[in-house]
N, C-alpha and C positions, 0 to 999 in steps of 0.2 A: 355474301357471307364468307366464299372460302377467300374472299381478299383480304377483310377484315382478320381473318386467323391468322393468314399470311404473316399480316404485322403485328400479331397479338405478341406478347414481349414473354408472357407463361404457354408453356406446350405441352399438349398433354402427350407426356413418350413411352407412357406405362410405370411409371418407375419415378424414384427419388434422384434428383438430380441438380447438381448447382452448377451455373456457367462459371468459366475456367477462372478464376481472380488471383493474384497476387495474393490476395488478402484471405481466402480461404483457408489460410494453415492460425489465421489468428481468430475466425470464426472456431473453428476446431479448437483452441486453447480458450475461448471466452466461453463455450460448452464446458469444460473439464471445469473451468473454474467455477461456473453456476455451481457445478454437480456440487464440486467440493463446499462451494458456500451453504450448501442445504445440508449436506454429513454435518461442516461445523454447526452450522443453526441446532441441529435435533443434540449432538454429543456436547455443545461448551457448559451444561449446566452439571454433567458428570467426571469435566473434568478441571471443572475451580466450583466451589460454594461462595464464594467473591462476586457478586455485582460487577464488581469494577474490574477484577481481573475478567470477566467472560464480554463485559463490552469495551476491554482493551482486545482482547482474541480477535472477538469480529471484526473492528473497526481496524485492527492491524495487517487482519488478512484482505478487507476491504481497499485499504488502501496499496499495500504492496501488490495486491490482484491490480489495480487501477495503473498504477507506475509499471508494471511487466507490460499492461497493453498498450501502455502510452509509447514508451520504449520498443517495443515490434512494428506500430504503427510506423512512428517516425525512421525504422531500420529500412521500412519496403519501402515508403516514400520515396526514402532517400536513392535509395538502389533504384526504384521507377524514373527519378528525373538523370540519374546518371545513363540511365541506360537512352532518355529521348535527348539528354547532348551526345549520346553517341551516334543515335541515328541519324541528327541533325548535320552533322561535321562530316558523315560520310557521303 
């Protein structure tokens, strides 16, 4: 049993806790942007009476939320493989 724990990949350490990633500052911003997509969700019908203007809202913050993450994504990539040609050449 305690071998199996050993390599168990989740650990119980008392507390909330995520392993160290690159990509953690963009968990952190796909968080804020849920949050924000549920404020728009409950506030766009008070602030157009327009169908079309409230599912241009969403669908605009929808997408521009989608291109910000695509964009951070492909920034750390990119910074992650320059950093393993530096390792590589050293």
């Amino acid at each position: 049993m305690s071998r199996e724990k050993e390599r168990s990949v989740s650990q119980s350490r008392g507390g909330f806790t995520v392993a160290s990633s690159p990509f953690n500052s963009v968990k952190v911003e796909l968080g804020v942007i849920l949050v924000l997509a549920v404020v728009l969700f409950l506030w766009h019908e008070r602030l157009s009476q327009d169908a079309d203007v409230q599912m241009g809202m969403l669908a605009g913050f929808g997408v521009l939320s989608a291109l910000w993450l695509v964009v951070r994504v492909k920034k750390i990539e990119k910074s992650m493989a320059e950093q393993r040609g530096e390792e590589k050449t050293q």
